[in-house]
C-alpha positions, 0 to 999 in steps of 0.5 A: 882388774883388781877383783878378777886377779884375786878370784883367779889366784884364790883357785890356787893351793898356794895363794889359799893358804898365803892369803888365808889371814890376809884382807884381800880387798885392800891391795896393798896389803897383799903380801908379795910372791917371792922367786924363793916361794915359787921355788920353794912351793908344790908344783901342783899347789900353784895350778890355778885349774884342774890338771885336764885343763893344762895343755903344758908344763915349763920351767925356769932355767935356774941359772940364779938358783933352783927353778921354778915351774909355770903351767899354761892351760888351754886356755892360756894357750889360746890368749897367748897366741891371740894377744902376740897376733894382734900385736905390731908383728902382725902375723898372716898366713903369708908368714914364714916363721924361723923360731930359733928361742930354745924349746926345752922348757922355756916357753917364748918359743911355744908362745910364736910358735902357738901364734902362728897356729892361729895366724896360720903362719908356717913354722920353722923350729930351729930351736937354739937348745938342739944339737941339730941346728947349729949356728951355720945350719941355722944360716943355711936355712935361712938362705934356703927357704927365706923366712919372712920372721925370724925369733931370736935371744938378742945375742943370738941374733947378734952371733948368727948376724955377725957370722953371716956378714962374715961369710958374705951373705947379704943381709937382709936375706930375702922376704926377710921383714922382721925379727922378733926378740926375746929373753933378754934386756933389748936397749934402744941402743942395741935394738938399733945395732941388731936392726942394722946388722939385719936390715930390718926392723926388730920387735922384742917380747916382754915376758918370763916363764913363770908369767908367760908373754906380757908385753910386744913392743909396737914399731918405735920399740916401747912396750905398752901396757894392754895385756888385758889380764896383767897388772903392773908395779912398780915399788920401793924398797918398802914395796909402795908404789913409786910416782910414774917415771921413776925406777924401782922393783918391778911386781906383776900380777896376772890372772892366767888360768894355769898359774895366777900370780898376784904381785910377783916380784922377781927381781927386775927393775923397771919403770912406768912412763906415760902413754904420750912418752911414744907416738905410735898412737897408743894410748896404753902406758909405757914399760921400760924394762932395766933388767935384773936389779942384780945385774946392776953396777955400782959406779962412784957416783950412780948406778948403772942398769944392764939396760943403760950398760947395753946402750953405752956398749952399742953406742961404741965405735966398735961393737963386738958380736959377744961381751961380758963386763967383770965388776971389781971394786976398783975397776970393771974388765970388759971382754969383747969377742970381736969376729969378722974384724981385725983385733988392733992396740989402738982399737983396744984403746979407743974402747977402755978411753971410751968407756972410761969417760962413759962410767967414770971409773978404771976400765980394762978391755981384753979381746978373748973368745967367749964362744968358741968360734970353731964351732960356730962355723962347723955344721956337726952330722948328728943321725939317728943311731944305726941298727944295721951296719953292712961290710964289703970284706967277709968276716974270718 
């Protein structure tokens, strides 16, 4: 594995002159790629394969800084597609897909949509980034033409579910079997909420844009470690690896043809568990994925991940559709988007003495609008613009 991430990677620009002076048969002693560096460096210099082998071009979104590129080739393409097919969705052709992951840029969307191409599964492109399918078109289209999977950001999936419920349409809508999540940290906790606001079961895709889908998660929701092109660890902050069942800096090295990567750090936390910790039967490794270490908390007498965050938020008597938590020094502010439910003092009450005893710390919870909620029920007319107007009166 070792030998085949390093010749992969040696095709490139960039790691030809990062590992110039480097002993590239001793592992440890390769050096970390580092967000910053993907950023900082040439497109061009991190293709991996001649520019008539790339099949696409993605970027990062760049909300923590400038964004960096990823390129897929063809070939790429084809491993993408093979490997999300032969996961636990199993995808036929019996499929109605509705893809709604945003398709500018991001590449979750292009991976299902690419896997229903081999699969011959229909496809719905209901991208979240287009102005032409808002959250009540998006609706609508589900109850019209009864997708059997249907793709989701997380807190997508938990907004358009609320807002059906709200409207009563019964979920889950007919020949619904099951979601597909992605782009965002999925707990237990919330994985459970999302399935039992649906009605179905929920699979979660592991993965970024500069690395491309790694891991799908089998039916008791764990992400085993097969991508057989992808090597995982997990370091200290000394970036040696840590013993198996411990958390620490997570670094992925993955031999695709378009853009090698060789012991990328990007941020997150997560941890290696043994195969045996799930009884889905594989014998593959388990990933916990804790989220980015900088969305981390820093409580009295712990820290506390946005994965273990999540699953005390899901845990809750009342769990809003959207929230976002505002770390003080002496106190966290939780805002909670609340829809479909009256809004009470004690309700309000209940969730600050809940989660003070949760996190031992001061808590404020305040019910706000984090989304407009007029827009999630208006369906905007959007049209191509018009050459020709014709008038009934005649023009003096």
């Amino acid at each position: 594995m070792e030998d085949l991430l390093i010749s992969a990677a040696l095709q490139s620009n960039f790691y030809k002159k990062k590992l110039s002076n480097v002993n590239v048969r001793e592992w440890s002693k390769i050096p970390l790629t580092t967000k910053q560096e993907l950023r900082d460096a040439d497109p061009y210099d991190l293709l991996g394969t001649a520019i008539q082998n790339i099949a696409t071009y993605h970027e990062t979104s760049g909300t923590t800084g400038k964004p960096s590129p990823s390129w897929f080739s063809f070939d790429d393409v084809d491993m993408e597609a093979k490997f999300t097919v032969e996961s636990h969705l199993r995808l036929t052709e019996d499929d109605l897909v509705l893809n709604r992951f945003p398709f500018a840029l991001a590449i979750p969307s292009f991976i299902l949509y690419w896997a229903c191409q081999l699969s011959r599964a229909a496809h719905i492109a209901a991208s979240k980034s287009s102005l032409l399918t808002p959250h009540m078109r998006v609706i609508e289209i589900i109850e019209r033409v009864q997708p059997t999977v249907i793709t989701f950001i997380p807190a997508e999936a938990e907004i358009i579910g609320t807002l059906a419920r709200s409207l009563n349409i019964p979920l889950p809508t007919k020949n619904l079997r099951c979601l597909v999540l992605g782009g965002e940290v999925v707990s237990p906790k919330r994985k459970k909420y999302i399935e039992a606001l649906w009605g179905v079961p929920a699979f979660a895709s592991f993965g970024s844009t500069e690395t491309g889908g790694l891991f799908m998660t089998c039916h008791h929701g764990n992400y085993h470690m097969k991508n057989p092109i992808a090597k995982v660890e997990i370091l200290d902050e000394e970036a040696q690896n840590v013993p198996l069942g411990e958390k620490g800096e997570f670094a992925i090295s993955i031999a695709r043809e378009g853009m090698p990567l060789l012991r990328y750090a990007n941020g997150d936390m997560a941890e290696i568990r043994e195969a045996t910790s799930c009884t889905c039967g594989s014998s593959y490794p388990v990933l916990v994925h804790y989220g980015r270490k900088s969305d981390h908390i820093a409580l009295k007498d712990r820290t506390l991940s946005l994965y273990e965050l999540q699953d005390i938020v899901y845990s809750l008597p009342y769990v809003p559709m959207l929230w976002r938590a505002q770390v003080y020094p002496d106190q966290i502010k939780f805002h909670y988007q609340m829809f479909g439910m009256e809004k009470t003092e004690d309700m309000r009450l209940c969730l600050e003495g809940e989660l003070r005893q949760h996190l031992g710390v001061d808590v404020s919870v305040n019910f706000t609008e984090l989304v407009d909620e007029a827009d999630l029920t208006s369906v905007p007319h959007y049209s191509k613009f018009h050459y020709v107007e014709h008038f009934t009166h005649v023009l003096v």
